[in-house]
N, C-alpha and C positions, 0 to 999 in steps of 0.2 A: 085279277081273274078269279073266276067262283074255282072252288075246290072240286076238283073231279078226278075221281080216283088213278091212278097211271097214266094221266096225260103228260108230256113233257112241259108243256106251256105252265100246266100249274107247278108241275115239281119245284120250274123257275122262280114261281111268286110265291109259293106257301113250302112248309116245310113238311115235307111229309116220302113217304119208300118212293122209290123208282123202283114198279114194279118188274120190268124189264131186264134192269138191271141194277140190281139190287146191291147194296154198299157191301163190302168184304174187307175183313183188317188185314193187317198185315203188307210187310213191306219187303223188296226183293231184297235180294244183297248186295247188288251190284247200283251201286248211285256215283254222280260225277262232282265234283268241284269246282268251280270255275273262281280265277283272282278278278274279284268284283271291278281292277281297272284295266283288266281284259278285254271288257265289253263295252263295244261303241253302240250299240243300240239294240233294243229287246224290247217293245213296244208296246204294250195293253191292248185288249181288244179294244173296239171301239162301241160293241153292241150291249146290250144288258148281259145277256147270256155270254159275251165274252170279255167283260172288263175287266176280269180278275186272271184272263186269258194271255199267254204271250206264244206267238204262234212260230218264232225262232227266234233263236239269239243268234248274231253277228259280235265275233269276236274280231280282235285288233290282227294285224296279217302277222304270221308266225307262233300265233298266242298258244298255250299249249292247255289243254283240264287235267286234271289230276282223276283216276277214275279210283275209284275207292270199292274195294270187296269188304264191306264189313265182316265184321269175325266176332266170335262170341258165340253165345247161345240165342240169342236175339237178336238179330240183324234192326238197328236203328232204333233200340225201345228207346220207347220215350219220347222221340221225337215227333213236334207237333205244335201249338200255338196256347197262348192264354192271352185272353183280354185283360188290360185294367182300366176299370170302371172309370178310375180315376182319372187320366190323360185320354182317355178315349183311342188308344194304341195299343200295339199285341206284343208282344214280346216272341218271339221261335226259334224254336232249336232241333238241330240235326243231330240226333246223339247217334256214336259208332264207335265200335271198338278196331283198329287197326289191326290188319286178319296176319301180321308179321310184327318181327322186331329185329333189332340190331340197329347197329350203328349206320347202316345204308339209309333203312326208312327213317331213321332221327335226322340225318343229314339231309335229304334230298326231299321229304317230306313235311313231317311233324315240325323241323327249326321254323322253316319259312312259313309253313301255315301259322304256327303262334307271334310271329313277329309281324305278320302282314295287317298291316290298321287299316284297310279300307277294308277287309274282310272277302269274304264267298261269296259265291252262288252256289248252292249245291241241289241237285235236284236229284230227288229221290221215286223209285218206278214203285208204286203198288201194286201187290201181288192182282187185281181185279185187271182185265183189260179192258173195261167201257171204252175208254177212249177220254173222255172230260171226268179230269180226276185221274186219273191213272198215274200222272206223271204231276210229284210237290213239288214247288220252289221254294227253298229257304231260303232269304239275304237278297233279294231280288229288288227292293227297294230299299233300305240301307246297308247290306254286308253282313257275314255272319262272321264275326270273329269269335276265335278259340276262348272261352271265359274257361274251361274246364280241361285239363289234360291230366292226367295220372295213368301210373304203372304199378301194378303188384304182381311182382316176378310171381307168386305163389298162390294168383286167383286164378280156380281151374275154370271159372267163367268165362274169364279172357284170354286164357293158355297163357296167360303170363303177357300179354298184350297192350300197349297202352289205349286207354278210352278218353274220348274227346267229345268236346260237347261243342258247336259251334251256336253262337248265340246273335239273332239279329234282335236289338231293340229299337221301338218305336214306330214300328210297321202301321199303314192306314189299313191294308188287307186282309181280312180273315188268309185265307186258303188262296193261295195264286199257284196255278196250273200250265204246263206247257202241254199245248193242245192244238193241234190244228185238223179241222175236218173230221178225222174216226183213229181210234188206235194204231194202226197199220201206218198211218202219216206222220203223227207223231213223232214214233217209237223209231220211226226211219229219220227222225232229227236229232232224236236224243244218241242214233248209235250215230251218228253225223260226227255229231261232240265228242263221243266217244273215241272216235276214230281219230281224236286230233290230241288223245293223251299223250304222254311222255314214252 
């Protein structure tokens, strides 16, 4: 399609502002978890506009998410995607500092997230509410497992918190979004998920 200023149609084919509504950084605090063999099906769109789309996830009956308050001074920095040129694959990571400590959230948490080899889903809300985009999927196509975990009792950045890095490699997708219809639909499936933490 020709380039035409705030159309959606072209937003789709060319890269250029969505006037409308306009990109904003920033991520919330509150993102979920999910153990990658949790899930029996999470489906791609099937349209242009929503291949990169998955409009719910269907977990295994009983399956539980892990809802995660990042802590820190920056809720999830860093987290986000890189291409390599090389394999024609992205590499992404969910980075969070764990908003507690003690031997509860090391047991019940952080053990089983760093030993679990099929890895995450975690999906992260940005601060914007468009609707498309609003809601990241990390490890959605191979798993995000733990490559990074550390504690310094005595970083005031983390309150002394440990930070985790969740890492999926080899992804074919740039940016894959949970999105169905407008943000209000969505947002009503991500607290779905939420609803079904520990």
């Amino acid at each position: 399609m020709a380039y035409v200023p705030c159309t959606l149609a072209s937003v789709i084919n060319n890269i250029q502002e969505n006037c409308n509504n306009p990109a904003m950084d920033g991520v919330k605090v509150l993102g979920i978890a999910i153990a990658k063999n949790n899930i029996t099906a999470a489906p791609f769109g099937a349209t242009q506009s929503t291949a990169n789309c998955v409009v719910a996830i269907t977990l295994k009956a009983g399956a539980k998410v892990i809802a995660i308050e990042a802590g820190g001074e920056n809720a999830w920095a860093d987290s986000g995607f890189e291409f390599d040129p090389a394999t024609k694959k992205y590499t992404k990571n969910a980075n969070f500092v764990a908003a507690d400590y003690g031997a509860v959230i090391s047991s019940e948490v952080l053990d089983p997230m760093a030993k679990d080899r099929d890895g995450f889903v975690v999906i992260l809300q940005r601060k914007d509410v468009r609707g498309m985009g609003s809601f990241v999927i990390v490890g959605l196509e191979k798993g995000a497992t733990v490559s990074s975990m550390t504690q310094n009792l005595t970083d005031s950045a983390t309150s002394g918190c440990a930070s985790l890095v969740l890492t999926e490699t080899g992804a074919n997708k740039a940016e894959v979004n949970l999105f169905d219809t407008d943000y209000t639909t969505t947002k009503a499936e991500f607290d779905r998920l939420l609803g079904l933490s520990y």
